[in-house]
TIBAFI-685006 format. One record per atom (N, C-alpha, C): residue number from 1; residue in three letters; atom name; x, y, z. Coordinates in Angstrom, 3 decimals. Layout:
BEGIN
(zati NUM,Ala,CA,(X,Y,Z)) ...
END
This chain:
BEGIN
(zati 1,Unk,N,(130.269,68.823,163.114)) (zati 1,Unk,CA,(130.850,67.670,163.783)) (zati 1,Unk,C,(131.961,67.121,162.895)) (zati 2,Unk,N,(133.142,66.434,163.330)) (zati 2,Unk,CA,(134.362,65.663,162.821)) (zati 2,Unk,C,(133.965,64.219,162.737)) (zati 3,Unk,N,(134.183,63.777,161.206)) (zati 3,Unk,CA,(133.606,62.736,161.292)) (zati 3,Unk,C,(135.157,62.472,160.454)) (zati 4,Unk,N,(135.682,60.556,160.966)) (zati 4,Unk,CA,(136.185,60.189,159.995)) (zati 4,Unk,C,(136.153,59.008,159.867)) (zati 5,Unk,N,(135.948,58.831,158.712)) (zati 5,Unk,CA,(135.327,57.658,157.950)) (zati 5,Unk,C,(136.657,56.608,157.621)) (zati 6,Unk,N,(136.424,55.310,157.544)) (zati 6,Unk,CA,(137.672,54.149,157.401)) (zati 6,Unk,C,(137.568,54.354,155.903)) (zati 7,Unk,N,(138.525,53.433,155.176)) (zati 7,Unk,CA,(138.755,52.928,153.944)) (zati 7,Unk,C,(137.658,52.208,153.819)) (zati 8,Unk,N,(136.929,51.249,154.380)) (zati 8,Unk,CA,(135.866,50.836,154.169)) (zati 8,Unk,C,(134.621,51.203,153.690)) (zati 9,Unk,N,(134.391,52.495,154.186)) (zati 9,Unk,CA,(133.339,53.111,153.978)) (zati 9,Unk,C,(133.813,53.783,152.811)) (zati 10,Unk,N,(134.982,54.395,152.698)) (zati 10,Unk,CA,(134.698,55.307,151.344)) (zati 10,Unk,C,(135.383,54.232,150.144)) (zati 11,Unk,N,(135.346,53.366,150.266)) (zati 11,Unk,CA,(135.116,52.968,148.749)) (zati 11,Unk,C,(134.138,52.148,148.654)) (zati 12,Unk,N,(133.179,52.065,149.942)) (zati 12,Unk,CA,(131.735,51.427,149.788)) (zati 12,Unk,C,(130.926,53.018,148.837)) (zati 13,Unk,N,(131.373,53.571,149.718)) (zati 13,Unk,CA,(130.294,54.878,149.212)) (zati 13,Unk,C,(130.588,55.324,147.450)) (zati 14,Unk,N,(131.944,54.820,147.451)) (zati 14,Unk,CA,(132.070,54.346,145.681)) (zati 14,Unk,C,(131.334,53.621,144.728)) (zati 15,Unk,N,(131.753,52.230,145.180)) (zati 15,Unk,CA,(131.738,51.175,144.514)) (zati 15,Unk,C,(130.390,50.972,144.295)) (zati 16,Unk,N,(129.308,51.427,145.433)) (zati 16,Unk,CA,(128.130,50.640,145.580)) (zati 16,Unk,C,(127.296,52.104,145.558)) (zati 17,Unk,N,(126.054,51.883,145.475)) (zati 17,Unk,CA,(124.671,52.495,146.093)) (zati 17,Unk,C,(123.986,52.306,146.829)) (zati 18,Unk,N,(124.127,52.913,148.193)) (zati 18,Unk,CA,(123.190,52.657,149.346)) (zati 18,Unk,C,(124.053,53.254,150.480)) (zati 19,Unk,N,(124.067,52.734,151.710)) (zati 19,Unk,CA,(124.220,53.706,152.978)) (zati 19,Unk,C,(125.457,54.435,153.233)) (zati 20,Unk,N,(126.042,53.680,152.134)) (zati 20,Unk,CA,(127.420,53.939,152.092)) (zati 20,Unk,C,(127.714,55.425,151.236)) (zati 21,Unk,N,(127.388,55.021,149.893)) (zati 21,Unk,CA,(127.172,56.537,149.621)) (zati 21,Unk,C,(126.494,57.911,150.303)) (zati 22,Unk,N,(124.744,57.389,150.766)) (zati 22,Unk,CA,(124.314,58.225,151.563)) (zati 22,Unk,C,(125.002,58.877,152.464)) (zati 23,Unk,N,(125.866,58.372,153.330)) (zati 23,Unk,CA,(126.480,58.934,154.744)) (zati 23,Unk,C,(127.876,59.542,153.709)) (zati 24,Unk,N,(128.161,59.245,152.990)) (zati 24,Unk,CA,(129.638,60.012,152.237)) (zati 24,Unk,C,(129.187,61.435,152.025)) (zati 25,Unk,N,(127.956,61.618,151.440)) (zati 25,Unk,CA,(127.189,62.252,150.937)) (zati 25,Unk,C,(126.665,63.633,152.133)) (zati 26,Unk,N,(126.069,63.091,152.960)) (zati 26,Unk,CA,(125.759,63.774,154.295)) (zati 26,Unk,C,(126.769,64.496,154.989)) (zati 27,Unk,N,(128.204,63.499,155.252)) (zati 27,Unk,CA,(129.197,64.154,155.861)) (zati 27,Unk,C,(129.616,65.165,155.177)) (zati 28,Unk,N,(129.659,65.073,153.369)) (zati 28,Unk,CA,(130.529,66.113,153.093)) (zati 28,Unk,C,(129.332,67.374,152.815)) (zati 29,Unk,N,(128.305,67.297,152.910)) (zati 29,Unk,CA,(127.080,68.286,153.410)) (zati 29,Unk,C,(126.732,68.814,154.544)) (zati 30,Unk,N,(126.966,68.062,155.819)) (zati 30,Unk,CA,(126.413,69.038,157.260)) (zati 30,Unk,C,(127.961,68.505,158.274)) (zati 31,Unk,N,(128.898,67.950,157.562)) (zati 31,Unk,CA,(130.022,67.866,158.443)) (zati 31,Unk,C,(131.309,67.923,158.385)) (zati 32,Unk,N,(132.469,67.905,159.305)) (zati 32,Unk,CA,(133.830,67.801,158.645)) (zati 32,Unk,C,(134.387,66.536,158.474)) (zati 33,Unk,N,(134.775,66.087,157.097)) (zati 33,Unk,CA,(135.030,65.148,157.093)) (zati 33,Unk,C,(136.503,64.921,157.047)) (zati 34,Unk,N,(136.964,63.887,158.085)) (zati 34,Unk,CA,(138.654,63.969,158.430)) (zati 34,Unk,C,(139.248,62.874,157.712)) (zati 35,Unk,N,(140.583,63.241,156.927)) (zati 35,Unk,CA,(141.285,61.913,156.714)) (zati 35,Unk,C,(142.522,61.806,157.041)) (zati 36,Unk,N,(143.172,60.284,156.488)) (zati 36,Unk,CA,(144.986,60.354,156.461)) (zati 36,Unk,C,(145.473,59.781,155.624)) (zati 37,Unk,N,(146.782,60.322,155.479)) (zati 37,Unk,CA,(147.286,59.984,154.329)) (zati 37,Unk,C,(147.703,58.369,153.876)) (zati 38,Unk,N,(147.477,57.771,154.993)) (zati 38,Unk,CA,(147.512,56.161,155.242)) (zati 38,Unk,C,(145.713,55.882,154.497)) (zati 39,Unk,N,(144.660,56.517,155.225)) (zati 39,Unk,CA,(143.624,55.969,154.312)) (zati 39,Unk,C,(143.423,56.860,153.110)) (zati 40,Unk,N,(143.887,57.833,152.398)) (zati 40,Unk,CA,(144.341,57.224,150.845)) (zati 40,Unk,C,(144.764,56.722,149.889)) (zati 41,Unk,N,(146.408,56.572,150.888)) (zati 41,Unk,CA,(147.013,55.467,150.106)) (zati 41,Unk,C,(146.310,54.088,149.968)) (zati 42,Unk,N,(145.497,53.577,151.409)) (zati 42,Unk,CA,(145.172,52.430,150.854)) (zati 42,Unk,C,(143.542,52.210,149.998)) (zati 43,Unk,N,(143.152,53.858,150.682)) (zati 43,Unk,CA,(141.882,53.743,149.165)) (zati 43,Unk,C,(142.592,53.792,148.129)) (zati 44,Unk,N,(142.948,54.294,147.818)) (zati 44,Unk,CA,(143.888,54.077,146.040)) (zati 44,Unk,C,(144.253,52.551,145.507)) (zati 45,Unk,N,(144.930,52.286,146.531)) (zati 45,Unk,CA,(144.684,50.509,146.422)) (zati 45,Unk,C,(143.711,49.558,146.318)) (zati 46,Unk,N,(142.859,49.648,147.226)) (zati 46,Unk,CA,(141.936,48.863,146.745)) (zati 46,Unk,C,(140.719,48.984,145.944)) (zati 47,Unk,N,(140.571,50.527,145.316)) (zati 47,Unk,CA,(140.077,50.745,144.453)) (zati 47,Unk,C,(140.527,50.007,143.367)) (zati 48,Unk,N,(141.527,50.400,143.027)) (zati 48,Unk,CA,(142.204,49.955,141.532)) (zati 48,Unk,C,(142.612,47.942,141.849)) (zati 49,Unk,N,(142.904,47.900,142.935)) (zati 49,Unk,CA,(142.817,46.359,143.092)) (zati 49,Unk,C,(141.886,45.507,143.431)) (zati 50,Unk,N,(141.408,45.241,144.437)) (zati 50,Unk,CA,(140.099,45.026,144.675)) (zati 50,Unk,C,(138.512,45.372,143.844)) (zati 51,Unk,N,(138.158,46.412,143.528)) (zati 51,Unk,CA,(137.073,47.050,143.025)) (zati 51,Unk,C,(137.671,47.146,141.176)) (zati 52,Unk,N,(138.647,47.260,141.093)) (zati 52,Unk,CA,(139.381,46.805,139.643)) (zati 52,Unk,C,(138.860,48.258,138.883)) (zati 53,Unk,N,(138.546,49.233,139.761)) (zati 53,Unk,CA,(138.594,50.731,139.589)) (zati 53,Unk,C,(139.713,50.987,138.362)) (zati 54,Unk,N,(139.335,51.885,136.915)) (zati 54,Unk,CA,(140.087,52.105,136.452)) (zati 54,Unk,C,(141.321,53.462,137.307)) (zati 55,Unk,N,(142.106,53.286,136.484)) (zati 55,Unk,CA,(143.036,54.290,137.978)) (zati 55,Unk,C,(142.485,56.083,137.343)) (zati 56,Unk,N,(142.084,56.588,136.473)) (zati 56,Unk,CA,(141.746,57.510,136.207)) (zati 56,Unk,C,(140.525,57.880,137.369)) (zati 57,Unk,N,(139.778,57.144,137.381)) (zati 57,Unk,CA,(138.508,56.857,138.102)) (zati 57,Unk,C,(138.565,57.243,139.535)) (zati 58,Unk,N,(139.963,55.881,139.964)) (zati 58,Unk,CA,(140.168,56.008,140.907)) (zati 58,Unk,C,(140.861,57.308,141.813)) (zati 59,Unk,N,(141.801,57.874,140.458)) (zati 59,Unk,CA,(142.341,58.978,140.879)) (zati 59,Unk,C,(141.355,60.156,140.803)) (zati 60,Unk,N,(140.206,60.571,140.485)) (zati 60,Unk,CA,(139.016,61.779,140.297)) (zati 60,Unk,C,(138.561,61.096,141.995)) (zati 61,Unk,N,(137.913,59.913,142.248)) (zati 61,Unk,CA,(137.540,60.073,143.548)) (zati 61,Unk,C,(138.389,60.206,144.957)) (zati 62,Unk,N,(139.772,59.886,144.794)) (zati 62,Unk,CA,(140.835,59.944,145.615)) (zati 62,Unk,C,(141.152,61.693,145.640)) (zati 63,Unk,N,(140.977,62.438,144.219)) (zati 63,Unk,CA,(141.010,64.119,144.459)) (zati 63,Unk,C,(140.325,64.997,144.920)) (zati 64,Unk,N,(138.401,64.245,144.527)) (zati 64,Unk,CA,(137.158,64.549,145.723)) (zati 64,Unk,C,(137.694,64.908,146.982)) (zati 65,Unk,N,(138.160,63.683,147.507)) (zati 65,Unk,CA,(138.071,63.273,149.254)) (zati 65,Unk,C,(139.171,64.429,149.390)) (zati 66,Unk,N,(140.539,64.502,148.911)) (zati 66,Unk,CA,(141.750,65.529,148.964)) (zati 66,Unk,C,(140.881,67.017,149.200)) (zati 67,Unk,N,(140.497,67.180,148.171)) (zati 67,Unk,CA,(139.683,68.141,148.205)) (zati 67,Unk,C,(138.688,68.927,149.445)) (zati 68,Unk,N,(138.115,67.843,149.721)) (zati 68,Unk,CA,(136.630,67.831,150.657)) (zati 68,Unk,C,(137.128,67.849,152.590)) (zati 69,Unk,N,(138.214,66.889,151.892)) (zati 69,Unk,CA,(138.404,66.602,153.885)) (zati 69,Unk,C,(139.527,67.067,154.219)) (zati 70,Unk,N,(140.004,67.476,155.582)) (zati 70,Unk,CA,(140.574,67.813,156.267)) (zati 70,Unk,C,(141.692,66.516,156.591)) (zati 71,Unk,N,(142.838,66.910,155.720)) (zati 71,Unk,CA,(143.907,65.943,155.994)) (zati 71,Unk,C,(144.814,65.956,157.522)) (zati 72,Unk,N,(144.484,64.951,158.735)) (zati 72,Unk,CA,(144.967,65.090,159.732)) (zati 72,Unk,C,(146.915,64.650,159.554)) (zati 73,Unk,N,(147.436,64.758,159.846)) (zati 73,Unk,CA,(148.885,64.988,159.437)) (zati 73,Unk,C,(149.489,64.103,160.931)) (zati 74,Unk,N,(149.014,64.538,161.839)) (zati 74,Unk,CA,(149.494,64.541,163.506)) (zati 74,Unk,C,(148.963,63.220,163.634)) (zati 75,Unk,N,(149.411,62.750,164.707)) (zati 75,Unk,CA,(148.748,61.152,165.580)) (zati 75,Unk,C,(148.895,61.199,166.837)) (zati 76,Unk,N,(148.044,60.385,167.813)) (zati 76,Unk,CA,(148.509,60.613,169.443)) (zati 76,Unk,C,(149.049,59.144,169.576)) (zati 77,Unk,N,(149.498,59.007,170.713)) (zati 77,Unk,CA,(149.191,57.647,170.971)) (zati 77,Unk,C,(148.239,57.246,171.794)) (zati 78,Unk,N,(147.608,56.016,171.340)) (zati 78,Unk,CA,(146.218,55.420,171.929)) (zati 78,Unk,C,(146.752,54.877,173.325)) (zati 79,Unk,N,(145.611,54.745,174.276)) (zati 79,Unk,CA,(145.379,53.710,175.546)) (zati 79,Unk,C,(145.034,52.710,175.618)) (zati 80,Unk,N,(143.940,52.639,174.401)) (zati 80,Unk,CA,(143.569,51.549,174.036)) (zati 80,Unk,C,(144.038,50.826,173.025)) (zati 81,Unk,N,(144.367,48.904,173.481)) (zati 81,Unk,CA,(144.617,47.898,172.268)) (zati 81,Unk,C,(143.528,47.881,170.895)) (zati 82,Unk,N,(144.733,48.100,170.070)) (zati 82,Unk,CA,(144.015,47.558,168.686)) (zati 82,Unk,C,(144.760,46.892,167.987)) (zati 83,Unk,N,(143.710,45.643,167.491)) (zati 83,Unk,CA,(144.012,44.004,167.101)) (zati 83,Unk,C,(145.154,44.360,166.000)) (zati 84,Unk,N,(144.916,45.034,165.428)) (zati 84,Unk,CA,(145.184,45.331,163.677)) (zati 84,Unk,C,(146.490,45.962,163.687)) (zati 85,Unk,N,(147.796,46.244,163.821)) (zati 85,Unk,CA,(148.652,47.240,163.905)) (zati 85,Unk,C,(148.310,47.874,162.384)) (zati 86,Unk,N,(147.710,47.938,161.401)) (zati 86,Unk,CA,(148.048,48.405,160.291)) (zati 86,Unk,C,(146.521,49.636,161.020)) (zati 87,Unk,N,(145.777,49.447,161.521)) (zati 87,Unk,CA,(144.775,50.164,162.012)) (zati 87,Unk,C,(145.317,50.999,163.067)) (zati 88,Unk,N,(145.986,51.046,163.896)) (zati 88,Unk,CA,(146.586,51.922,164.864)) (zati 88,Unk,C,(146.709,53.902,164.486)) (zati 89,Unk,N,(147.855,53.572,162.864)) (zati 89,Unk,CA,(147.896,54.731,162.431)) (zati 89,Unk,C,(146.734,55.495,161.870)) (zati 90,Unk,N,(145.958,54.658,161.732)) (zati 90,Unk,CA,(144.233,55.632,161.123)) (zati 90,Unk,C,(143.565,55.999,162.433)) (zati 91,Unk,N,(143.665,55.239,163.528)) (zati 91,Unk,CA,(142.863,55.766,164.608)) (zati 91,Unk,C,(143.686,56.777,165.110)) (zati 92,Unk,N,(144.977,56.532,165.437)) (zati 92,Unk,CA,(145.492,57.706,165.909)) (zati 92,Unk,C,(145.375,59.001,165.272)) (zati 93,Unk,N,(145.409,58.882,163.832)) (zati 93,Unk,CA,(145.043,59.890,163.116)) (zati 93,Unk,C,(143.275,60.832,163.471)) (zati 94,Unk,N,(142.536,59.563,163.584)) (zati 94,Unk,CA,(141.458,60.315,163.893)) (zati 94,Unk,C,(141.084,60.619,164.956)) (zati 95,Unk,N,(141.810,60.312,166.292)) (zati 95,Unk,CA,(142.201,60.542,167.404)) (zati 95,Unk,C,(142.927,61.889,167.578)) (zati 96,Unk,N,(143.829,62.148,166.990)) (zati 96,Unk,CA,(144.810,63.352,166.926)) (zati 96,Unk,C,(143.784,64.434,166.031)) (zati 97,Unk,N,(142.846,64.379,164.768)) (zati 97,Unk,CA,(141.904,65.116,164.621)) (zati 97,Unk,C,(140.662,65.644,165.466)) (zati 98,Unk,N,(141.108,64.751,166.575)) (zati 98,Unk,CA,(139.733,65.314,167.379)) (zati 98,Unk,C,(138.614,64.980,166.619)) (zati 99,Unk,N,(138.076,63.826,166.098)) (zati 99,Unk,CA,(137.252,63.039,165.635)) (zati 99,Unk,C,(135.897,63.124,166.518)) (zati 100,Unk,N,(134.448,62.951,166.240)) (zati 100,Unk,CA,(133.497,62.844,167.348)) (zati 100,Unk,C,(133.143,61.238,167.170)) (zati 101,Unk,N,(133.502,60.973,165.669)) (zati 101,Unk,CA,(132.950,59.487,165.836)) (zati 101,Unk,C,(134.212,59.162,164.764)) (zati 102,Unk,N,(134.609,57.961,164.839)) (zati 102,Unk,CA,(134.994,56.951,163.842)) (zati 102,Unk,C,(134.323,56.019,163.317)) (zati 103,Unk,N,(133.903,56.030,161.538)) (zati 103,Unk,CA,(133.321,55.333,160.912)) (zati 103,Unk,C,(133.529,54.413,160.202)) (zati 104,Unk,N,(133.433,52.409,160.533)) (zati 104,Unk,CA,(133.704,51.719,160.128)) (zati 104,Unk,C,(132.901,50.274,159.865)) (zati 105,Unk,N,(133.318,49.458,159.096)) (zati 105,Unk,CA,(132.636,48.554,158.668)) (zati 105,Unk,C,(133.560,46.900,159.009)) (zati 106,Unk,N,(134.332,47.297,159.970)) (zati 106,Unk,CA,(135.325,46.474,160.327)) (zati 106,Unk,C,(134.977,45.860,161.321)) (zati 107,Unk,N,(134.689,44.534,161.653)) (zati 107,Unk,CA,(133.710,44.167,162.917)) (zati 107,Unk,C,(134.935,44.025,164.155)) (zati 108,Unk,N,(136.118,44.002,163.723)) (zati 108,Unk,CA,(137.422,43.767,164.784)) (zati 108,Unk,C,(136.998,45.233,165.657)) (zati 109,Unk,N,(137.061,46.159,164.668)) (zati 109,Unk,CA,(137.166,47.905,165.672)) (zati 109,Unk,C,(135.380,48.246,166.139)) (zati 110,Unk,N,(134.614,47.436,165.449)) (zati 110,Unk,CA,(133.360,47.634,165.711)) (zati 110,Unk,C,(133.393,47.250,167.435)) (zati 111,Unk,N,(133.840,46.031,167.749)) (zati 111,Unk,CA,(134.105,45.444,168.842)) (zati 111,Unk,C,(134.592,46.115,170.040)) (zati 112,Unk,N,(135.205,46.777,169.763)) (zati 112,Unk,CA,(136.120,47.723,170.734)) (zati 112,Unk,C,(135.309,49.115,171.273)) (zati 113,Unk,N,(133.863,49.696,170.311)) (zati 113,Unk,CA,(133.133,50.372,170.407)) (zati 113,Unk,C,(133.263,51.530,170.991)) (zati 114,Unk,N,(134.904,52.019,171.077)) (zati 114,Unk,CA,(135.363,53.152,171.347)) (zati 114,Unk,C,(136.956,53.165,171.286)) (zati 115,Unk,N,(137.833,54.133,171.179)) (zati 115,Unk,CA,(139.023,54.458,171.136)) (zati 115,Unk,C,(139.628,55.365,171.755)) (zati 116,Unk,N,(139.934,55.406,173.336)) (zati 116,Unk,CA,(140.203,56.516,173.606)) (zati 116,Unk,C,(139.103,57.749,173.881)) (zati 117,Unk,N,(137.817,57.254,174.368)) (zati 117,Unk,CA,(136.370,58.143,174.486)) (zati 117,Unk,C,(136.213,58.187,173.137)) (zati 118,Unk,N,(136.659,57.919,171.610)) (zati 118,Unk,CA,(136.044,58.045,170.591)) (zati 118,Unk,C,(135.368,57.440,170.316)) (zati 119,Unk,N,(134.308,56.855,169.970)) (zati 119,Unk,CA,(133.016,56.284,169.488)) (zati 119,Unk,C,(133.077,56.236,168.120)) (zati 120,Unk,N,(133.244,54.553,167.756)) (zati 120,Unk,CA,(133.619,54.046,166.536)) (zati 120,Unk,C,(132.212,53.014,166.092)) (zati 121,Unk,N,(132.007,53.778,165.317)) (zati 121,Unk,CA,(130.297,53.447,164.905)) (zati 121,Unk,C,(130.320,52.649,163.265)) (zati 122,Unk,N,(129.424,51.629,163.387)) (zati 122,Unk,CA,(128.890,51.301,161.897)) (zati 122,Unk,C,(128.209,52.138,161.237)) (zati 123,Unk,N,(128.532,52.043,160.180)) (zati 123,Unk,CA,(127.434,53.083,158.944)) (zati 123,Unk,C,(126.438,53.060,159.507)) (zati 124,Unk,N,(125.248,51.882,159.607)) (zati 124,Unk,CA,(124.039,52.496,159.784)) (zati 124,Unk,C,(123.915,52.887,161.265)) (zati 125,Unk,N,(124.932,52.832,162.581)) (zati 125,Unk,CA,(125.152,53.747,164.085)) (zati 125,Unk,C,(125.076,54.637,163.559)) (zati 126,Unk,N,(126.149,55.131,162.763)) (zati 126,Unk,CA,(126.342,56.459,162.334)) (zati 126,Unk,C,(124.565,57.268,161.919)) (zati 127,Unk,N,(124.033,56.392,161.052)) (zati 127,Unk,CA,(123.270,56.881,160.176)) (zati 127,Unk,C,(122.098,57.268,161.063)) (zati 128,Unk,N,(121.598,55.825,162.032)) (zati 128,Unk,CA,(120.517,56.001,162.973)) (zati 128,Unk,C,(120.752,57.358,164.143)) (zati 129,Unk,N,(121.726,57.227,164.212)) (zati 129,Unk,CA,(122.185,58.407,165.520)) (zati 129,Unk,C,(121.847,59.775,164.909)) (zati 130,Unk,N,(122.822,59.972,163.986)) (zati 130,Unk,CA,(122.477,61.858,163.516)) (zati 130,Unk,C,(122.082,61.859,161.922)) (zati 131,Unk,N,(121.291,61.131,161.516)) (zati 131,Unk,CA,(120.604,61.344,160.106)) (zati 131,Unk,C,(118.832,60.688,159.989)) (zati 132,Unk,N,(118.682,59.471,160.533)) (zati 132,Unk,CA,(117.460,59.342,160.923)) (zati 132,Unk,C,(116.582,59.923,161.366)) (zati 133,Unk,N,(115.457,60.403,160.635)) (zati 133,Unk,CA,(113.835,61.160,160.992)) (zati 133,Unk,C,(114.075,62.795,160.621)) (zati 134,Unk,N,(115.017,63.058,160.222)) (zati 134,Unk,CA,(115.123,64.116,159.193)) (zati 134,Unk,C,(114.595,64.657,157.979)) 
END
């Protein structure tokens, strides 16, 4: 399955220990995990700004994800409104990857609970749906 995960989640699955890592963890074990070059640039940012990530640090987990996921390049355009214009180019991105779910911690896109038939799930949606009772 195509999974792609927001900026949210992967520098939760950093910064912290718990569902956040778990599901980072899972995807890059039983799935494909999709990104764009918009959510590295701004993981890189708020690692080192926000999370006060040294940038060495930040740059080994920013080469992981390079590494691991499938950089979507392409975008469509959506049907559906989204609040955020700085969010547009990540969905389209995971839209144009042919995404099965979008994974976020953003209660604006949580709201919207789909994109275009994509199904934009919270960590623990994500988690209860295809990792629970395993």
């Amino acid at each position: 399955m195509r999974v792609f995960l927001d900026t949210n989640v992967l520098a939760s699955a950093l910064a912290t220990r718990g569902l956040c890592a778990d599901l980072f963890e899972a995807v890059l074990a039983e799935h494909d995990l999709l990104t764009s070059q918009a959510v590295v640039e701004e993981l890189a940012r708020i690692l080192t700004t926000k999370f006060r990530m040294p940038v060495e640090l930040a740059r080994a987990y920013i080469e992981l994800i390079e590494d691991s996921a499938e950089l979507i390049t392409e975008t469509v355009v959506l049907t559906t409104p989204i609040p955020d214009p700085d969010d547009i180019v990540i969905l389209a991105a995971a839209r144009a990857g042919e995404a099965a779910c979008f994974v976020t911690g953003d209660k604006a896109l949580l709201g919207l609970g789909e994109v275009d038939t994509m199904p934009i799930l919270s960590p623990r949606q994500y988690w209860e749906r295809f990792h629970l009772g395993r």
